[in-house]
N, C-alpha and C positions, 0 to 999 in steps of 0.2 A: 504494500500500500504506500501510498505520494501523497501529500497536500497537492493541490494544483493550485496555480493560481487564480483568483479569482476577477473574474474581469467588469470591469465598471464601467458607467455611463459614458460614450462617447466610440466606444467601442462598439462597429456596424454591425457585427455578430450579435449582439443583444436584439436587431431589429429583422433579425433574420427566421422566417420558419423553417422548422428544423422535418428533416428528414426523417421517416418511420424506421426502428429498428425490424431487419430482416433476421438478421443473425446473432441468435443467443450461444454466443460461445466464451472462451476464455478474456478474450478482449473485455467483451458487455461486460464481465463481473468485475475484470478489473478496471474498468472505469465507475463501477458502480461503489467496491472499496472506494476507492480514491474521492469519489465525492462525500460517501460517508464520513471518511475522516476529514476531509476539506470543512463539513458541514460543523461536524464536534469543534474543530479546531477555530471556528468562525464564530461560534453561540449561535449560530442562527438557527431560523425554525424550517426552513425550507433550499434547496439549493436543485436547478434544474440545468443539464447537460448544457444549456449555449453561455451559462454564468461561468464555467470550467473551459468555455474556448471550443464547443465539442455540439455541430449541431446535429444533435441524433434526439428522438424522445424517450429520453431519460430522468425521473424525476427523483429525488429524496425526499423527508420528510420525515422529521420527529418532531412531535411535538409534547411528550410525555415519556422521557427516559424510561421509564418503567414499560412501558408497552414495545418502545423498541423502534429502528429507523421503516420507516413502508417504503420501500422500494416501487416504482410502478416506471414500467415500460411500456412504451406508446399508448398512455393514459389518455381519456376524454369523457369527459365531463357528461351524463345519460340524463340525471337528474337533477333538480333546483327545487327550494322552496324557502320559504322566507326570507326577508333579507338583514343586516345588520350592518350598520353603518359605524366605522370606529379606525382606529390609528391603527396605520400599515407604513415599513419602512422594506427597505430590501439591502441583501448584501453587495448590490451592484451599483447600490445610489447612497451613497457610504453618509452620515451625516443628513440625510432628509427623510422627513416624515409627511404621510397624507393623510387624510380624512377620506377612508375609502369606501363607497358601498359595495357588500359582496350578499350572498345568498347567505339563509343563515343555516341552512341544512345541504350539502354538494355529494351524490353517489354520483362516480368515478368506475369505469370500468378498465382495468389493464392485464400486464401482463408480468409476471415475477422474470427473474436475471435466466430461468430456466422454458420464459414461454407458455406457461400457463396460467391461463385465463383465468382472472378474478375480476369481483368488485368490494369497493369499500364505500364506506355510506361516512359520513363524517358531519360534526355540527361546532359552530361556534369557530374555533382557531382554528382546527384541522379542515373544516369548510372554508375557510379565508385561505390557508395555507395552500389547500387544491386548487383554487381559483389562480391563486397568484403565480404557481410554477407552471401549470398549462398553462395560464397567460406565455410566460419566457416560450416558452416550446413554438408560441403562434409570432414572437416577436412583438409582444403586446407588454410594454411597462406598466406597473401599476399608476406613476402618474398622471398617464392617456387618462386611465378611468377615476380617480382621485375628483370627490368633489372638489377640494384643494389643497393647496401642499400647506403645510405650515411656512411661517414666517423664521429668519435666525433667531431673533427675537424671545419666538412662540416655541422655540424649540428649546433654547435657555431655560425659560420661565420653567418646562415642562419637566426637563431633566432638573431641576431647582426644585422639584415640587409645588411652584408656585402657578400652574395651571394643569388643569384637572380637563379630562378629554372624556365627555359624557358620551356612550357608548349607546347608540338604539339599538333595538330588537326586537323584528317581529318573527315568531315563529313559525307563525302559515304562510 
């Protein structure tokens, strides 16, 4: 396993769709370590293949240590329900945050590093988290869809504790 590097804003591979994985072999798994631990080694909650330089549909995702990283291979998104509006940042936009609406319930259908077909159902963070790394896969930033980004400012206060980021949710 490798860190890779992680590639940020301004970088045309971010806006790029990414090509379907045909071949689950040695390669796939080991781009798929290498993001897991890119991912640990980042804190972040999500990391998809064109943030790593690498555009195939490939996704990680943990969001609860204890349950462990979800892997998904040419992921897409089957179902939506509710939505939830609330702060999203990414590890490719180092430093900014949005106010973003996502779905507040997202089943995702994919496929494990070995090609077998699953789905996962997810709500709350792990529904944001799904939304936001299929976004990367389509070339889609979160701040396209971002009611708005925060300000330096608002970002200060935030990390200061002195502003509070009121979180809606509808769950139908």
């Amino acid at each position: 396993m490798a860190l890779r590097k992680i590639v940020t804003e301004g970088d045309d591979i971010l806006l790029k769709k990414c090509r379907p994985v045909e071949k689950f072999d040695d390669r796939l798994s080991m781009l798929i370590d290498d993001m897991i631990e890119t991912l640990h080694d980042s804190g972040g909650v999500g990391l998809a293949a064109p943030q790593v330089g690498i555009l195939r549909r490939v996704v990680v995702i943990e969001v609860d240590p204890e349950q462990g990283v979800l892997e998904l291979v040419n992921p897409e998104i089957i179902e939506t329900s509710g939505e939830q509006i609330g702060l999203e940042g990414c590890l490719s936009l180092p430093g900014q945050w949005g106010i973003t609406p996502r779905p507040f319930k997202v089943t995702a259908k994919a496929q494990d590093r070995n090609g077998k077909e699953f789905t996962v159902t997810g709500e709350h963070l792990l529904a944001r988290a799904l939304c936001h790394e299929i976004d990367h896969l389509n070339g889609v930033l979160y701040k396209t869809v971002a009611d708005r980004m925060l300000t330096k400012p608002e970002i200060e206060l935030y990390n200061n504790g002195e502003l509070e980021i009121k979180e809606k949710i509808t769950e139908e």
